[in-house]
matplotlib code that plots the C-alpha trace (Angstrom):
import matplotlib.pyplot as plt

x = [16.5, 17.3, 13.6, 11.4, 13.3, 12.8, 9.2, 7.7, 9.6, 10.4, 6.8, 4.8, 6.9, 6.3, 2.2, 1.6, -0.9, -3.1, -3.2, -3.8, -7.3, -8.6, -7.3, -10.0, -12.4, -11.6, -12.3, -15.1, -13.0, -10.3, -12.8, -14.4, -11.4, -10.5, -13.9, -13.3, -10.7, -11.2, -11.6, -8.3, -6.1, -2.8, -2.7, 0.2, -0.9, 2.2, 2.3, 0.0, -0.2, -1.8, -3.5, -7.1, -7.8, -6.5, -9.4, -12.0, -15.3, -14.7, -11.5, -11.5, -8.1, -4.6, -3.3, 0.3, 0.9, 4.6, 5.5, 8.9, 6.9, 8.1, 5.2, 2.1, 3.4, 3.1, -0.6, -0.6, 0.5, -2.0, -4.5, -2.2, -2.1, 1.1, 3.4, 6.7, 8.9, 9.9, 10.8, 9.2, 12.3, 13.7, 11.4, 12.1, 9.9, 10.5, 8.9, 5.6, 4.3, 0.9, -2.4, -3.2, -0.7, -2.5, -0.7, -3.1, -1.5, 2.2, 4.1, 3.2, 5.1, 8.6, 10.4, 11.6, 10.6, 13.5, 11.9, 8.7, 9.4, 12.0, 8.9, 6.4, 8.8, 9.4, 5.4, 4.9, 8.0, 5.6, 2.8, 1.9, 1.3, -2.2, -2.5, -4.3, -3.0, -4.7, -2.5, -4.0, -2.2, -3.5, -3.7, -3.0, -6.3, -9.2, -11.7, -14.5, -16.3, -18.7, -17.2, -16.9, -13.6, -10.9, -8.3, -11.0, -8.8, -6.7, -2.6, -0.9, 2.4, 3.6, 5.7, 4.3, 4.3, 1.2, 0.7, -0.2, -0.5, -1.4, -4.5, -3.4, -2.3, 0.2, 3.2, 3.1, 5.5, 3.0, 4.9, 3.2, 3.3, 5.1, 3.1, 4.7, 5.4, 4.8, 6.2, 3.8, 4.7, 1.3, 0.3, -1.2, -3.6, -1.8, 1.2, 0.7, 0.0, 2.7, 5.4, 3.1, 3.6, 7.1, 6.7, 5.6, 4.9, 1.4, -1.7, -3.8, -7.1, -8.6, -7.4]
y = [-2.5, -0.7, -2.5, -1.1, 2.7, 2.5, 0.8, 1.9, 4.7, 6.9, 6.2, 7.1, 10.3, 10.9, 9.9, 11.3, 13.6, 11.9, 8.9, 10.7, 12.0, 8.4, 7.1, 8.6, 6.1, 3.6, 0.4, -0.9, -3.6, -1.1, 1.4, -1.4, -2.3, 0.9, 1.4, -1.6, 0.1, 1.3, 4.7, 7.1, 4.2, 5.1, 3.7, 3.4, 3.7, 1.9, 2.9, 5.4, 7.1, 9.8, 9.7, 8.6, 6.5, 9.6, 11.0, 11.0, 12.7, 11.9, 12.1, 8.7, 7.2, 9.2, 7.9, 8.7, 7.6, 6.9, 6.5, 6.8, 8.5, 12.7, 13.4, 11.6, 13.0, 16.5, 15.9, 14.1, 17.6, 19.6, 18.0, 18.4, 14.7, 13.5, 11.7, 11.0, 10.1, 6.4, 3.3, 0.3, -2.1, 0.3, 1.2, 4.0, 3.7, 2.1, -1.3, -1.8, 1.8, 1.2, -0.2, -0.8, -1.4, -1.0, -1.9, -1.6, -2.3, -2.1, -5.3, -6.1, -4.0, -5.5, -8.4, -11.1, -12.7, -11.2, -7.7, -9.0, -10.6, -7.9, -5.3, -7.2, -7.9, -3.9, -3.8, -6.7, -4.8, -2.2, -3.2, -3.7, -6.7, -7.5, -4.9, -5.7, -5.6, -5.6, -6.5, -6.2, -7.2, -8.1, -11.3, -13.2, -15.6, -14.4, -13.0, -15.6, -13.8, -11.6, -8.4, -5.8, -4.3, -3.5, -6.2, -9.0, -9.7, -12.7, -12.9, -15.9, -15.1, -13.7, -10.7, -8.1, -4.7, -3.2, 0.0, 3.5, 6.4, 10.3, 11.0, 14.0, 11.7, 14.8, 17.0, 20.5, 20.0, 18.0, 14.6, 11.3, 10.9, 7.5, 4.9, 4.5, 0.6, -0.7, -3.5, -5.8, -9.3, -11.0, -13.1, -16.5, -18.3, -18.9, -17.3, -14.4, -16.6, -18.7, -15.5, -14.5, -18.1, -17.7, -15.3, -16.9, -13.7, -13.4, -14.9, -14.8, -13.7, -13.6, -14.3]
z = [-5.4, -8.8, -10.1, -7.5, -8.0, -11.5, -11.8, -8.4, -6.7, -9.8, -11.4, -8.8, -7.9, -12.0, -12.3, -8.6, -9.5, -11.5, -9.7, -6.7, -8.7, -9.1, -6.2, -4.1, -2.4, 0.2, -0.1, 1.7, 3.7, 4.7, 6.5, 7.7, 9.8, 11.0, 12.1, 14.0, 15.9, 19.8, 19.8, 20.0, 18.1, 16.9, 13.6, 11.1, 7.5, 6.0, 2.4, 2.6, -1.2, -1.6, 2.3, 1.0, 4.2, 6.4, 5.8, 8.7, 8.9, 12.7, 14.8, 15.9, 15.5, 15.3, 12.2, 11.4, 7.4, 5.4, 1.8, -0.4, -2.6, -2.5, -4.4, -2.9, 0.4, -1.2, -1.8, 1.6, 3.5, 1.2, 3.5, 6.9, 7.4, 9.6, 7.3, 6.6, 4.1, 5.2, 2.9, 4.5, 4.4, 6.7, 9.1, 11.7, 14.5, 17.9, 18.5, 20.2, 19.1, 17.3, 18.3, 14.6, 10.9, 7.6, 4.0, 1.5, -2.1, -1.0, -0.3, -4.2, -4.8, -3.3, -5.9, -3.6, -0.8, 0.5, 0.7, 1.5, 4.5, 5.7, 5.1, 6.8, 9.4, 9.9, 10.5, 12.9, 15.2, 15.1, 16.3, 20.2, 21.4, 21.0, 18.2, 14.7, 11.0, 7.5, 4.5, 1.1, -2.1, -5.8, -6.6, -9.5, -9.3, -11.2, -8.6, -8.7, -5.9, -8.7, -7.8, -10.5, -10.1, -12.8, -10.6, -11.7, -15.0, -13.3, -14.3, -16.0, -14.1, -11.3, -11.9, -14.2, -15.6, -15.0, -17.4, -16.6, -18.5, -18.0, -18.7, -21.0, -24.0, -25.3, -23.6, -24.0, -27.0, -28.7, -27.7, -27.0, -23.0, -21.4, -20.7, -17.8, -16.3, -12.5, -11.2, -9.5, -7.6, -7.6, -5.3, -5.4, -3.1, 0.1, -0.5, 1.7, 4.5, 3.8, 4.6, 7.5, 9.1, 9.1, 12.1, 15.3, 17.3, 15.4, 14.6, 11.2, 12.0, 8.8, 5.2]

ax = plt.figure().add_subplot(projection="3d")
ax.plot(x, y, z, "-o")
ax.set_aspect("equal")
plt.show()
């Protein structure tokens, strides 16, 4: 896994802090689902950055949130959120333990279907029987939907380095700052449901 410590584990640990400053709103469909939740949910926020969809203006669910990022889960105990310092090929927790899994921009970042599969298969022996997950990943399709969002650009291949730099262009030294590179798997049409498929203990809802 030396590509996802050096392009996803090491870079986020590095760019923590300002990511975590525009990395503040949830999306829409995200709080839609966990507003969907019955009330007093335990809910596993698998991947869960820098905590933004922790937040809750009312104590509905019990959410419980993991990363392998040190430094996102820094931010994420600055706000007393339960998290833990987890890598999601290796998940810790017993089977059957949560009503509700979210991974919201994760699994992307895993490069093979290797990974991908052992991740996902880490979340389904998590969930209770009967319990409800939402998986979001980029895509590598241009969004022909009409949104306005900066992941409307559309890939011609699937792996990729996505850029990111601090937003103070110069060190204290007066040095240029790394544009720092994040490795992305992109997914095409289908492809997510095609690993899902491969599990016959669930059943996609909605895709």
């Amino acid at each position: 896994m030396s590509l996802e410590n050096d392009h996803v584990y090491t870079v986020y640990d590095k760019i923590a802090g300002h990511f975590s400053a525009t990395r503040y709103m949830q999306w829409q469909g995200v709080a839609r689902f966990l507003s969907s939740l019955p009330y007093a949910s335990v809910v596993l926020d698998l991947g869960c950055g820098n905590g933004k969809y922790m937040f809750q203006k009312e104590q509905r669910l019990s959410i419980i949130g993991c990363d392998r990022s040190v430094e996102l889960l820094r931010i994420c105990r600055q706000h007393n959120f339960d998290v833990s310092l987890v890598d999601g090929v290796f998940l810790p927790y017993r089977d059957s333990c949560f009503d509700a899994v979210i991974s919201i921009a994760v699994v992307h970042h895993l490069s093979t279907n290797a990974l991908r599969r052992r991740f996902l298969a880490h979340l389904i022996r998590v969930l209770r029987p009967g319990g409800r997950a939402l998986i979001v990943v980029w895509a590598m399709e241009k969004d022909t939907s009409g949104a306005k969002t900066k992941s409307n650009r559309g890939y011609e291949k699937a792996d990729v380095m996505v850029q990111w730099q601090l937003q103070k262009k110069y060190t204290a030294d007066g040095e240029e700052e790394p544009v720092y590179q994040r490795y992305y798997h992109m997914f095409q049409g289908g492809e997510l449901e095609w690993l899902l498929r491969s599990f016959s203990e669930i059943c996609i809802k909605e895709s």
